[in-house]
C-alpha positions in Angstrom: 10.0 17.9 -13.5 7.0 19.6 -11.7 7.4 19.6 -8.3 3.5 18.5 -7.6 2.8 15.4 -8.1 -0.6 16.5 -8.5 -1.5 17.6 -12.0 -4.3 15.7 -12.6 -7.7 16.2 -10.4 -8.6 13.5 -8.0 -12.1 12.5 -7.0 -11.6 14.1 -3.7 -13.9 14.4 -0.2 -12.9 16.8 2.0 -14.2 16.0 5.5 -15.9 18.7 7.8 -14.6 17.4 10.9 -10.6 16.9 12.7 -8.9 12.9 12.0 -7.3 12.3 15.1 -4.1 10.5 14.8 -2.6 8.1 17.0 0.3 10.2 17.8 -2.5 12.7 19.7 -2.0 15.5 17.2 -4.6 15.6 14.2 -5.5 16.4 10.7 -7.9 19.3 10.4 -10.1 19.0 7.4 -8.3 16.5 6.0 -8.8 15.8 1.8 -9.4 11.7 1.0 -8.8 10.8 -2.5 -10.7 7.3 -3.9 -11.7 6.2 -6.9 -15.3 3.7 -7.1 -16.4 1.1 -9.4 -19.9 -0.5 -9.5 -22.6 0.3 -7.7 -24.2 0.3 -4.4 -26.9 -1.8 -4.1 -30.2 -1.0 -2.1 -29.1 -2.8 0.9 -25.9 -1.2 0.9 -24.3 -4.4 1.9 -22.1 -4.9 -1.4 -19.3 -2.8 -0.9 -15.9 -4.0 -0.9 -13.0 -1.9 0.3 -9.2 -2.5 -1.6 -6.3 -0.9 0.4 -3.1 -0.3 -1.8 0.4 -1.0 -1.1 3.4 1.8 -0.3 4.0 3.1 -3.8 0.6 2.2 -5.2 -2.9 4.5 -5.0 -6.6 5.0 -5.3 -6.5 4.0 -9.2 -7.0 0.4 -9.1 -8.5 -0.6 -11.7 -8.3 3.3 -13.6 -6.2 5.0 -15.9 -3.1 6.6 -14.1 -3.7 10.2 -14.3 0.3 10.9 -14.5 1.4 7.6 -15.9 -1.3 7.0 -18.3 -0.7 3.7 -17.2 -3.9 1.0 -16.2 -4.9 0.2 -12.8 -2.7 -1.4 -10.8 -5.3 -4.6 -10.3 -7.2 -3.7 -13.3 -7.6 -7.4 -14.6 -9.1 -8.3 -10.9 -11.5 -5.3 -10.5 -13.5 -4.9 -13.9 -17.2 -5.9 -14.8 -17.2 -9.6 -15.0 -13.8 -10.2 -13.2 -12.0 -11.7 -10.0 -14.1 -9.0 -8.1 -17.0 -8.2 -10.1 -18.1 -4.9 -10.5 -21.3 -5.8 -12.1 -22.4 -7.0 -8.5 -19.9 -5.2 -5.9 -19.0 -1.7 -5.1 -15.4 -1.1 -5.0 -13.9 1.5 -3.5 -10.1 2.3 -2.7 -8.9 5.4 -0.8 -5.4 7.1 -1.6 -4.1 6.9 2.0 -3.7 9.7 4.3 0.5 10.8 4.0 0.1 9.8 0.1 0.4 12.0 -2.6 -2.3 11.0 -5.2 -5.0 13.7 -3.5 -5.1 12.8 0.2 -4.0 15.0 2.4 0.1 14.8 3.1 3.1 16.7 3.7 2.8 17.6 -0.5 -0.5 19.1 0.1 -1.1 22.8 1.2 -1.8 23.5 5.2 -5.2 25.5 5.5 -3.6 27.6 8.3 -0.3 28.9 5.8 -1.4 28.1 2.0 2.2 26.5 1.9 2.9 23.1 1.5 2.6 21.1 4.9 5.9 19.5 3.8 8.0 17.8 7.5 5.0 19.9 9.3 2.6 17.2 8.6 1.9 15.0 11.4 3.6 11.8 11.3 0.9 8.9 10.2 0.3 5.3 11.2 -1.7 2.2 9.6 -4.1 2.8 12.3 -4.5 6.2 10.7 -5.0 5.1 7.7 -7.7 2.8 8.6 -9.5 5.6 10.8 -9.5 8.2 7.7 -10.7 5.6 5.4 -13.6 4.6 7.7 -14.8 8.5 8.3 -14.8 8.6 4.2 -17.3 5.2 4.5 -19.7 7.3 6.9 -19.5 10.2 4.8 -20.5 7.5 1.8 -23.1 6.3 3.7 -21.6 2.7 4.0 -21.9 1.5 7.3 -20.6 -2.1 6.8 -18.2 -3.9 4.2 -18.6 -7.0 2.9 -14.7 -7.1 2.3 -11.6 -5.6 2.7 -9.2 -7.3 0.9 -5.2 -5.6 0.8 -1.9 -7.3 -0.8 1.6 -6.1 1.3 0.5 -2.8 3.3 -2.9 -3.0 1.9 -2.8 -6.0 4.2 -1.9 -4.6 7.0 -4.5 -1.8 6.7 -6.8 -4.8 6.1 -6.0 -6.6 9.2 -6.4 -3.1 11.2 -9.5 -2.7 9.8 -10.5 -6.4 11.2 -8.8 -5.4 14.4 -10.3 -1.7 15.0 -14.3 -2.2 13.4 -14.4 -5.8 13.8 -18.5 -4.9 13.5 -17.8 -3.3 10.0 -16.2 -6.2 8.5 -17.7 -9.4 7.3 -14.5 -10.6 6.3 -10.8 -9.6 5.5 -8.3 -10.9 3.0 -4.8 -10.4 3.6 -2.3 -11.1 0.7 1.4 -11.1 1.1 1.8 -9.3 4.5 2.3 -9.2 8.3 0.9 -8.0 11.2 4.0 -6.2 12.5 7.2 -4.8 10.3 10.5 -6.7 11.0 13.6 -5.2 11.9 14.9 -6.1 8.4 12.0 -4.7 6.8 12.7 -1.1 9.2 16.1 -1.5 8.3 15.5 -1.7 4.3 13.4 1.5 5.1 16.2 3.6 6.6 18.2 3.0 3.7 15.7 4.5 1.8 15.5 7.0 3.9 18.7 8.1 4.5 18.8 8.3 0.8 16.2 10.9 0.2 17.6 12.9 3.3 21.0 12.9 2.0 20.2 14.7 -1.3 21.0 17.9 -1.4 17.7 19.1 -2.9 15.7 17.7 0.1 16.4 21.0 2.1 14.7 19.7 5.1 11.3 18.7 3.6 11.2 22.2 2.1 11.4 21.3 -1.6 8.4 22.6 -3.3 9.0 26.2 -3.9 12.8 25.2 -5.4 11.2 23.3 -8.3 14.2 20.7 -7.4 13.1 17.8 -5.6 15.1 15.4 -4.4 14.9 12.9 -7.3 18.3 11.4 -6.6 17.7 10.7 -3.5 13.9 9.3 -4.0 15.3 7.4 -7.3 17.7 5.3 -5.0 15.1 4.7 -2.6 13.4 3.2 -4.9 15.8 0.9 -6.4 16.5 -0.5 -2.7 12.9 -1.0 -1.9 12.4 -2.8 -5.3 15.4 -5.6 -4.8 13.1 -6.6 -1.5 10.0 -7.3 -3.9 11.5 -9.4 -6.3 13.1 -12.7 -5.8 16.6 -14.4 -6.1 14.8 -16.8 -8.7 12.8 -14.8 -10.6 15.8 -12.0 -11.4 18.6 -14.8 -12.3 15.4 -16.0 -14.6 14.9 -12.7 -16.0 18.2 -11.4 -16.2 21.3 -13.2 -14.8 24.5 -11.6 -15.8 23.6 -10.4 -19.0 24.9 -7.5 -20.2 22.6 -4.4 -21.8 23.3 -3.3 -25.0 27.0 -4.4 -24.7 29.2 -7.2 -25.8 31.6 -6.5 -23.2 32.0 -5.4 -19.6 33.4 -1.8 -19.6 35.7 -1.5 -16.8 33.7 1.2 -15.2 30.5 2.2 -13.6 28.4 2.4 -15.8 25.0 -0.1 -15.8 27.2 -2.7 -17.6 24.4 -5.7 -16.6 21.0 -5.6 -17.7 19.6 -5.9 -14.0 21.6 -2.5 -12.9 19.5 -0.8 -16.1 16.2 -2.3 -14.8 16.6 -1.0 -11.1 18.1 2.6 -12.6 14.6 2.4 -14.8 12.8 1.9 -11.8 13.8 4.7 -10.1 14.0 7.0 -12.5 10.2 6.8 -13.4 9.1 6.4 -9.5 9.9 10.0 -9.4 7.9 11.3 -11.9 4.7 10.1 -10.3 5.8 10.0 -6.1 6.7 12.6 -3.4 9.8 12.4 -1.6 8.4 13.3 1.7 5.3 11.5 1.2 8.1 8.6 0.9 9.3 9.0 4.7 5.9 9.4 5.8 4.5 5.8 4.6 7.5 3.6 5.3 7.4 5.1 8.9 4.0 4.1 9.0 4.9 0.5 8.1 7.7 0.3 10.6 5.4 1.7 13.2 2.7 -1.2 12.8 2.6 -4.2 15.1 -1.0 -5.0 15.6 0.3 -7.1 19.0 2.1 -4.4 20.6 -1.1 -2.5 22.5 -2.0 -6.4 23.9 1.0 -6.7 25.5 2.4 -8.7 22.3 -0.4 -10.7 22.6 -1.6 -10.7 18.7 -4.7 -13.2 19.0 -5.4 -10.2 21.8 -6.5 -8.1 19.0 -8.6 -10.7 17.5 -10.6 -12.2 20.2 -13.5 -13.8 19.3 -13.6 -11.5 16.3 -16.6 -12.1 14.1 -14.8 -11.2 10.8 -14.1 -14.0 8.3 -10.5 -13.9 7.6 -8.4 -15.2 4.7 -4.8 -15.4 4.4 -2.6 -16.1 1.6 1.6 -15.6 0.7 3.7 -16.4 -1.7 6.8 -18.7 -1.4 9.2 -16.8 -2.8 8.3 -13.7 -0.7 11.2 -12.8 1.5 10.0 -9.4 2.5 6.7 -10.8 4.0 7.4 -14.8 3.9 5.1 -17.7 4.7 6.2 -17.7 8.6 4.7 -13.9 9.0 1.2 -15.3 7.2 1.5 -18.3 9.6 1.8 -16.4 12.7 -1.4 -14.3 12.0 -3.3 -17.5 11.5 -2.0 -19.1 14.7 -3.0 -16.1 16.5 -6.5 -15.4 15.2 -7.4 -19.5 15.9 -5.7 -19.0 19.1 -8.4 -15.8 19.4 -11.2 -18.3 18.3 -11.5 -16.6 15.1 -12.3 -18.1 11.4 -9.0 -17.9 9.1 -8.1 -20.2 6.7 -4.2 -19.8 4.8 -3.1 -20.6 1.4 0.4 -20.3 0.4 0.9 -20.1 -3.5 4.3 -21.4 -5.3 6.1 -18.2 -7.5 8.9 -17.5 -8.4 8.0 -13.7 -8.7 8.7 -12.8 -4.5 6.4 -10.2 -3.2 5.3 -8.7 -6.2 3.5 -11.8 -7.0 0.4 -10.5 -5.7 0.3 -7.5 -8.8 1.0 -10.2 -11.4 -1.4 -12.0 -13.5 -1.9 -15.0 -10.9 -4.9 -17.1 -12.0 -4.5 -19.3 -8.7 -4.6 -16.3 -6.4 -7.4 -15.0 -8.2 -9.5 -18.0 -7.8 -8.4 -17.9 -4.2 -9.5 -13.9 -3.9 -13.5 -14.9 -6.0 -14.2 -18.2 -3.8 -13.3 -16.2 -0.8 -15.2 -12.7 -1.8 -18.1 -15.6 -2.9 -18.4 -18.1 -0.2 -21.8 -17.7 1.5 -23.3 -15.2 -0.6 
């Protein structure tokens, strides 16, 4: 397996200028990644910005460039669809600490020619927000008519309300939260540990071996993935069934079908993620709480915001349930901002959001729509 998760070329800007980070270090020159659909109008005011999730990227509605595979919301973003490229213009940024063509600890520091690898400063959502707004100026887009994220897409889509409430005309938040619980950290350092504990991670300093730490990353993966699902939706898809056996085997092999789906899973995460990149991200999620510079005071970070706000969660969702939906809305009425909340029946848990969802993709056009 190639130890760069970079073989293909990315449409890539490389800004002129430092990102300062929250952590008071900084990013010189830092490379963003994105991929555009549509175009801009004259007016510039039809751009919509789509954040990804952890594991996902800037090809939202392209062709994978290592999987092969379509856009991971390629049935919402297309001429004609949920969000129209015929009239908007799309844009999604692989996010700083990725691996996909933004700058990360995979990607080679200007100052050594090596691979930045644990040298990389560590990244927050704020961050990530900042990096995406310096590629908008360097666009020329000085105001969105979205942003619109599902999971930590919407958390990058409430920082964005948060941080350039005068940028925004309104914000759609799928299926996250506006701080990470200590069950969601905790689910992280599991994955974590796992990477860290393979051999082959060497301290972050992989690259040159040509033996990343795919055992490690692989389990990672197969934890993380459990938390997306639902108790429902896997007895529905698989119960106890056995693969490709007609009897249990006494050992440990993957004697039921759901162990071979979760080895699956993270077996082919490794062929298109970095380990590293891995530790950086889910840090980044664990670090986010929106409330925590007001004091706690979440509807601090929202008051009398001008950005239209849209909420919506899934019931089944146990990694970002209802309650974590609910409490944004409380807080951004109790800022005196406008928010309205949906929550959708599934049985699908979080990954709900990346499924072929005909209600939540009315919800996403009459919201994108309303007042234009």
């Amino acid at each position: 397996m190639a130890t760069r998760l970079q073989p293909a070329r990315h449409n890539q800007l490389v800004l002129d200028c430092p990102l300062p980070l929250d952590s008071g270090a900084a990013v010189a020159s830092p490379a963003i990644a994105y991929e555009a659909y549509g175009r801009l109008n004259d007016a510039r005011d039809n751009a919509i910005l789509i954040c990804h999730a952890l594991t996902m990227d800037q090809y939202v509605a392209s062709t994978h460039p290592v999987t092969g595979k379509p856009g991971w919301w390629a049935k919402v973003v297309r001429p004609g669809g949920v969000i129209d490229t015929d009239r908007y213009h799309v844009i999604c940024a692989n996010v700083i600490g990725s691996c996909m063509g933004s700058s990360g600890p995979a990607s080679d520091d200007p100052g050594s020619g090596q691979p930045y690898a644990m040298r990389f400063p560590v990244v927050t959502i704020g961050d990530m927000v900042r990096a995406q707004a310096m590629l908008l100026d360097r666009l020329g887009i000085a105001r969105l008519h979205a942003v619109v994220g599902g999971s930590m897409g919407g958390m990058q889509a409430l920082a964005w309300a948060a941080h350039y409430p005068d940028r925004v005309d309104r914000a759609l938040i799928i299926a996250s939260a506006a701080r990470h619980s200590a069950q969601n950290i905790a689910f992280h350092e599991v994955g974590r540990q796992a990477i860290m504990a393979d051999p082959n991670w060497r301290g972050g300093d992989y690259y040159a071996s040509g033996e990343p730490p795919t055992k490690g990353l692989a389990v990672a993966r197969m934890a993380a993935h459990i938390t997306y699902l639902s108790e429902a939706g896997l007895t529905e898809k698989f119960g106890r069934q056995l693969q490709d056996r007609e009897a249990k085997t006494f050992g440990f092999d993957a004697d039921f079908q759901v162990e071979s789906y979760l080895r699956h899973q993270g077996i082919s995460f490794v062929d298109r993620f970095d380990a590293n990149s891995y530790l950086y991200i889910t840090r980044a999620m664990d670090y986010f709480d929106l409330g925590d510079p007001h004091g706690g005071r979440l509807a601090d970070a929202f008051r009398q915001s001008p950005v239209r706000f849209g909420l919506v969660s899934f019931d089944s969702d146990w990694l970002y349930p209802t309650a974590e939906s609910r409490r944004i809305v409380q807080a951004l009425h109790a800022a005196g901002a406008q928010a309205s909340f949906v929550e959708l029946s599934s049985p699908f848990g979080h990954d709900a959001f990346l499924l072929d969802s005909p209600e939540l993709w009315r919800l996403i056009s009459g919201f994108i729509e309303a007042g234009r």
